[in-house]
N, C-alpha and C positions, 0 to 999 in steps of 0.2 A: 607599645600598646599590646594588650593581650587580652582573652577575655577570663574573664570571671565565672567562677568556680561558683559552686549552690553551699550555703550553709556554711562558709567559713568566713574565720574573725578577718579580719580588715590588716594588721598588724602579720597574718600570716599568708593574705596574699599579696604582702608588699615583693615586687622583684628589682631586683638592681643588673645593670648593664652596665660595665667601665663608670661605675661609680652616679649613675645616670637612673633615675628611679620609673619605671614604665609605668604607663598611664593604665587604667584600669576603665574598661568598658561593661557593659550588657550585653552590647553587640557587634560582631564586626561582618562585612561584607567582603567574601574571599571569591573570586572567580564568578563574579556575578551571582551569587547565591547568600543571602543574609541570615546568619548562623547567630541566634540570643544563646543566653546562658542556659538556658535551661533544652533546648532545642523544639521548640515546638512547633520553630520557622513560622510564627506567628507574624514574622515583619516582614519575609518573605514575601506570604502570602499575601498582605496586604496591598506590599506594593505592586506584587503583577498587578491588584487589582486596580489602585489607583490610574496606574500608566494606562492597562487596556480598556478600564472605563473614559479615558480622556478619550482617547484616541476612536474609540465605537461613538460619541456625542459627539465629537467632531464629525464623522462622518454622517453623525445623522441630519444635519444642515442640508445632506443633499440626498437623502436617501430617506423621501418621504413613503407614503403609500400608491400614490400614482402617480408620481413622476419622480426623477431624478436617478439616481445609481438603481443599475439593473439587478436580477438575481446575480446572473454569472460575474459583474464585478466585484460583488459584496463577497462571494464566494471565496474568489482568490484574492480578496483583501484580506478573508479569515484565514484563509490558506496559509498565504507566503505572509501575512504581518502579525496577526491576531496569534495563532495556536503555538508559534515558535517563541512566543512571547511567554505564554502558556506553562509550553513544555520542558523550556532551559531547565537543566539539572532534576528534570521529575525520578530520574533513578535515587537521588539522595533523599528527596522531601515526599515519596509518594505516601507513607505512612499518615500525612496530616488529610488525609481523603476518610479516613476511618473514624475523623471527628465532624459529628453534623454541621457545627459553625465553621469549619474552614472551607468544606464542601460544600456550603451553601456559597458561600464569597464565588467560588471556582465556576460553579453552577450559572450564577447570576452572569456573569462576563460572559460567557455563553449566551446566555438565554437573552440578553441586550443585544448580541448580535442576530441571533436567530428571528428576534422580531424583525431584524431590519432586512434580513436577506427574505424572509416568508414574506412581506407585504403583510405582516399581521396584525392584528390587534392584542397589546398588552396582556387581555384577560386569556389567553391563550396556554397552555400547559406549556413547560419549555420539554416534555415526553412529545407530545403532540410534534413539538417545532421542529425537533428532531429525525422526527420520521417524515416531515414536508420537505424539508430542506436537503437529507439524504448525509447530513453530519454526525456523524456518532456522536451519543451522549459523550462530556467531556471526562465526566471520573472514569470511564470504560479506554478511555483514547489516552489517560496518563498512565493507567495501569498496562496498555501494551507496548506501549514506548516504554517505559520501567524494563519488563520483560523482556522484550528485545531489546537491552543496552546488556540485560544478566546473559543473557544467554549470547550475543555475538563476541561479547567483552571478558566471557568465562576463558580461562585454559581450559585446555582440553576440548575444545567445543566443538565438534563433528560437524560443520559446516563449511564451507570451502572459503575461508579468508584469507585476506590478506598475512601474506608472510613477515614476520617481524623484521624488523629495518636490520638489525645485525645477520641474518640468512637471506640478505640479497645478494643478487651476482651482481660482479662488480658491472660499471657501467662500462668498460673500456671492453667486453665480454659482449659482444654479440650476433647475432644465428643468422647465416646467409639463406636470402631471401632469394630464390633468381626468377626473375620477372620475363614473362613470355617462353613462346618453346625453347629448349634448352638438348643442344645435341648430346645424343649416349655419351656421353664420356665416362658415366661413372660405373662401377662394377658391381653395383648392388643398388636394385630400386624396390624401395618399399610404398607400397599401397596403402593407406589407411582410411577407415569413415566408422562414421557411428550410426545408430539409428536407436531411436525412440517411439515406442509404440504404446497401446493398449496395456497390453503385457507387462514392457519391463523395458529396460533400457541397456544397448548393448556397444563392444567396438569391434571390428575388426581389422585383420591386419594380413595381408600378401607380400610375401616376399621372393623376389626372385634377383639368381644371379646366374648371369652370362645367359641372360634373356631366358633362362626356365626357373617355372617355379618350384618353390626349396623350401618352402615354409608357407603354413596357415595356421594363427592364429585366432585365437575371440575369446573375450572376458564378458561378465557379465558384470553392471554395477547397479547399485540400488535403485528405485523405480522413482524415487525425490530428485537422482540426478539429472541433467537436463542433457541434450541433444552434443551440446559442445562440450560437455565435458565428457562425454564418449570420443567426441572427434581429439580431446587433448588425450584422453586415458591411452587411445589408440597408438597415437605417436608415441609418447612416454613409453608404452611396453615394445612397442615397433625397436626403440631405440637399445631399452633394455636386453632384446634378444642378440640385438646385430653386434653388439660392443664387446660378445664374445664369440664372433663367428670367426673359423680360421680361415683367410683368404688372403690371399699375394697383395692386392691393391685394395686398398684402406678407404676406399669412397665410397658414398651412401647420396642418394638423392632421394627425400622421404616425401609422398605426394598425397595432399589429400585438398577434399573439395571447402573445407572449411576457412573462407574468407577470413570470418574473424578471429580465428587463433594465429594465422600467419601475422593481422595486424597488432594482436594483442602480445605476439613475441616480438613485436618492431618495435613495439614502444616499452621504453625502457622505464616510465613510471608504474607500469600495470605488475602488481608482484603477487597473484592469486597462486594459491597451491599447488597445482599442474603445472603451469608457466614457467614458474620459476624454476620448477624440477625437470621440467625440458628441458632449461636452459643450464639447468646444473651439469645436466646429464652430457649434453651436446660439448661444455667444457671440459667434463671429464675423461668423454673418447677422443676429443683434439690432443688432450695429455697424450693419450694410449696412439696418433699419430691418425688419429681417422680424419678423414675431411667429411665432411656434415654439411648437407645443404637442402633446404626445403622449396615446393615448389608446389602450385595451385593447381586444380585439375578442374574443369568442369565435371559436375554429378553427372551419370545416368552419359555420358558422351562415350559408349560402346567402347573403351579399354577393357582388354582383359583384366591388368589387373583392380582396377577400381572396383566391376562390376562385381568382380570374388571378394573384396572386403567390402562393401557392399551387403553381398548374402551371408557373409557370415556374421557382421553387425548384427543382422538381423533373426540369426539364428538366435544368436548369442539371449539376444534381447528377449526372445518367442519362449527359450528355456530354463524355466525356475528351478529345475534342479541343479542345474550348476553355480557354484557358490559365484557370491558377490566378493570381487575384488576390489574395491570401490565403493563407499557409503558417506562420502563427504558431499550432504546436502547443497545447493546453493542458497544464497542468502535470503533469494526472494521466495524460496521453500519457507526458510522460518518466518516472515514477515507473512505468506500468506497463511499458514496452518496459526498463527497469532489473530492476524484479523479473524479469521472463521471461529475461532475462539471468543472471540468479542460480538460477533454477530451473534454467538448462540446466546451468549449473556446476555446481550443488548435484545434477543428474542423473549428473554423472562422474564426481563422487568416490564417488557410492555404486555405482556400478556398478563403479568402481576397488578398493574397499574391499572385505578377506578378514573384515571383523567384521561381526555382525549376520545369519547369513545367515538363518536361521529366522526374522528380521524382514523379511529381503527377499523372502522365498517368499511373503509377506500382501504386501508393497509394493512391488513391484519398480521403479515407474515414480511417480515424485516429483509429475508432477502431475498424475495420477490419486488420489495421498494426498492434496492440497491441494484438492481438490474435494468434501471428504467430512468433515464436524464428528462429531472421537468426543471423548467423555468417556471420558477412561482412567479404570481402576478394576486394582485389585492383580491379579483375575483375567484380565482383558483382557489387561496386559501381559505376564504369566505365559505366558497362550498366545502369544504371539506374537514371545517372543522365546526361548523355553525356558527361564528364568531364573524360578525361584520355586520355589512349594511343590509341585514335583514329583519324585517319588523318583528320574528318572535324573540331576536335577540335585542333589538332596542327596545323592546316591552319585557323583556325579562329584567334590565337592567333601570325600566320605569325610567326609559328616556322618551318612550310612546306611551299614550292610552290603549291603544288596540294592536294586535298582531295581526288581524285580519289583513289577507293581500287584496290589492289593488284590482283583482279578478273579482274577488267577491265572492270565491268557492272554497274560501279555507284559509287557515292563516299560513301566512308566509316562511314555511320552514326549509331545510333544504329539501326533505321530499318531495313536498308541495312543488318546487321550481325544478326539481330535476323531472319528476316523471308527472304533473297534473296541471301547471299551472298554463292556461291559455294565451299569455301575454307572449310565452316563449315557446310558443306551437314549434311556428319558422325552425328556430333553431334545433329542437331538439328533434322535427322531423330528419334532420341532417346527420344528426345521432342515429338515429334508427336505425338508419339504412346502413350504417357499415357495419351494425353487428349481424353476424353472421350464425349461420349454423352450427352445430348445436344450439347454441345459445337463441335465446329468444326475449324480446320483450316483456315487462320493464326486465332489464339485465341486471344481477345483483351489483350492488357499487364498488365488491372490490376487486372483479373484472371490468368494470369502469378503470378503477384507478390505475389496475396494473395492462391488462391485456388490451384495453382501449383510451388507452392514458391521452395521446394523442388528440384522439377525437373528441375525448371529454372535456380536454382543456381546453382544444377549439369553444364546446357548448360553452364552458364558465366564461370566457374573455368576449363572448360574441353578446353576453346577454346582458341588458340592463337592469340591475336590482333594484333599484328606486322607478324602475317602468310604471307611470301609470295607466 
């Protein structure tokens, strides 16, 4: 079987195998990803859709608008079932997002779920759902999975990954751990720590032999790298200095306060950057006859020499003009400079966009919403996007005669119920009182949504909309 070529005769894409003539397709499905002739992953796409539309209608059996599957269910049903369903292979196919019919298919599986996690009502924007629910729109969320697969999966990639399976030390290769106090026996102890600040990010390194100190080090690494990767940079150059020191007896006992690098050189699956060049390193002064042993220290526990690498981490870290030795980002660097990338996008379109506006007067600004965990509830989203069981919405849609509320002082809009209407005195007296100063009465709504999110959603869960 093989697939078919565009535009050619029939007679010239005949192929033979030991005299065995192979079948001729449109399309074939290779590593879960469905490749046509022409590529336009048009079957691809169809089918994520078929499967995750089954599977969102099944679930909506039990995931009405006021009972059944809660927000935070439907959440990580979308999480861990729905979006990995989604995103399989989006580095190969993300191109068909640039077409408005495939985009719309991508769109809708989304937007089927969002109703069901918002407690919404259908006529709801799926821009709107998106900023209720706190889910990135979906074509934003394929494009940075694409990205981060280019960029962690690039050669050359200045991020601190995983080492290629052929540059691991062997497993029979491994770094003495020694656990609890450990008497002087060896003839050279090194100190190491890192520190991470404001500033920048640093390691340092004490060295002493025959109980004086003989050496102080400090590197400077780039301000992306994280706390532990000072604590690992620190040993590695610790190691590099001592490997050609000239002394009679060849022992090294190298002490630093970082739990998890001690545990991350015990386990012999973990093979990041550092790690494994410690453990290169620590083999290659066992050659040269040195004995190499590491050992935990508590922080800040008044040794001399911890507290001097210590100060000088933090020198290191305070002073920009000494050059970085060290700029292999970590991964959750790229992952998070990616999403804030997407947040700003996902800020344009919604500021771009004529739908949802009664959702944008609560949210205006995307990551002010992203900082704030709501449980939606059928009232919740009611207020907040005008869509529900309110009479200007059932009279807009001529399921009522009249929008007038049930008060008799105006019809039933959300302003009307948020700040005038009498039936919900009680409740929104209860509102009142926690906003605070500065702020004063009526409070604009989208200090409601984010700085009084809370209480607000108390007001919408507490009150009756069909009150007469």
């Amino acid at each position: 079987m093989y697939l078919a070529g565009k535009g050619r005769k029939k007679k010239d894409t005949e192929i033979y195998v030991n005299n065995k003539k192979l079948q001729q397709v449109n399309r074939i499905k290779y590593l879960g990803i469905t490749f046509d002739s022409k590529m336009t992953f048009r079957d691809h796409i169809n089918y994520i859709e078929e499967k995750c539309t089954k599977l969102i209608f099944t679930l909506a059996k039990s995931a009405k608008l006021t009972w059944g599957l809660k927000h935070k269910a439907l959440n990580t049903i979308y999480t861990g079932g729905i979006l990995p369903l989604i995103l399989y292979g989006a580095p190969v196919w993300k191109s068909v997002m640039n077409r408005a019919c495939y985009k719309a298919k991508i769109v809708r599986i989304q937007r089927l779920i969002n109703i069901r996690i918002a407690k919404a009502y259908r006529t709801v924007s799926n821009e709107a759902l998106c900023v209720i629910t706190g889910i990135m729109p979906i074509n934003l969320k394929i494009m940075e999975t694409a990205r981060y697969y280019e960029i962690t999966k690039r050669k050359g990639s200045q991020y601190n990954s995983e080492m290629e399976v052929k540059n691991w030390t062997r497993p029979a290769k491994y770094v003495n751990i020694i656990e609890g106090q450990e008497e002087r026996t060896h003839s050279i102890y090194a100190y190491t720590d890192g520190s991470k600040n404001d500033i920048g990010v640093g390691s340092g390194i004490a060295v002493f032999s025959d109980n004086s100190l003989t050496t102080c080090l400090k590197y400077r690494l780039n301000e992306c790298c994280s706390n532990n990767h000072a604590e690992q940079l620190a040993i590695l150059k610790a190691l590099e200095y001592l490997q050609y020191m000239k002394v009679g007896e060849k022992t090294v006992l190298v002490h630093t306060d970082s739990k998890i690098t001690l545990q991350l050189l015990k386990n012999q699956r973990k093979h990041t950057q550092l790690i494994d060049q410690i453990r290169r390193k620590v083999i290659e002064m066992e050659q040269r006859e040195w004995k190499v042993a590491f050992s935990w220290i508590k922080a800040h526990s008044g040794l001399q020499g911890n507290e001097l690498a210590d100060q000088l981490a933090k020198e290191a870290a305070s002073n920009k003009k000494e050059d970085e030795c060290y700029s292999r980002f970590p991964k959750i660097e790229v992952m998070s400079e990616l999403k804030e990338q997407s947040l700003n996008q996902w800020q344009q379109e919604w500021s771009r966009t004529t739908k949802g506006a009664i959702t944008k007067s609560f949210f205006p600004k995307i990551v002010d919403r992203m900082k704030v965990t709501i449980n939606t509830t059928s009232n919740f989203t009611t207020m907040v996007t005008g869509h529900g069981n309110i009479k200007t919405y059932l009279h807009k849609y001529k399921i009522i005669q009249n929008p007038m509320c049930p008060c008799k002082q105006g019809d039933q809009s959300v302003d009307h119920i948020l700040f005038d209407c009498i039936l919900h005195k009680q409740e929104r007296d209860k509102l009142k009182a926690v906003v605070k100063s500065p702020d004063s009465w009526p409070v604009s709504k989208d200090k409601l949504g984010i700085k009084y999110h809370k209480n607000f959603k108390d007001f919408t869960d507490n009150i009756l909309l069909n009150k007469e």
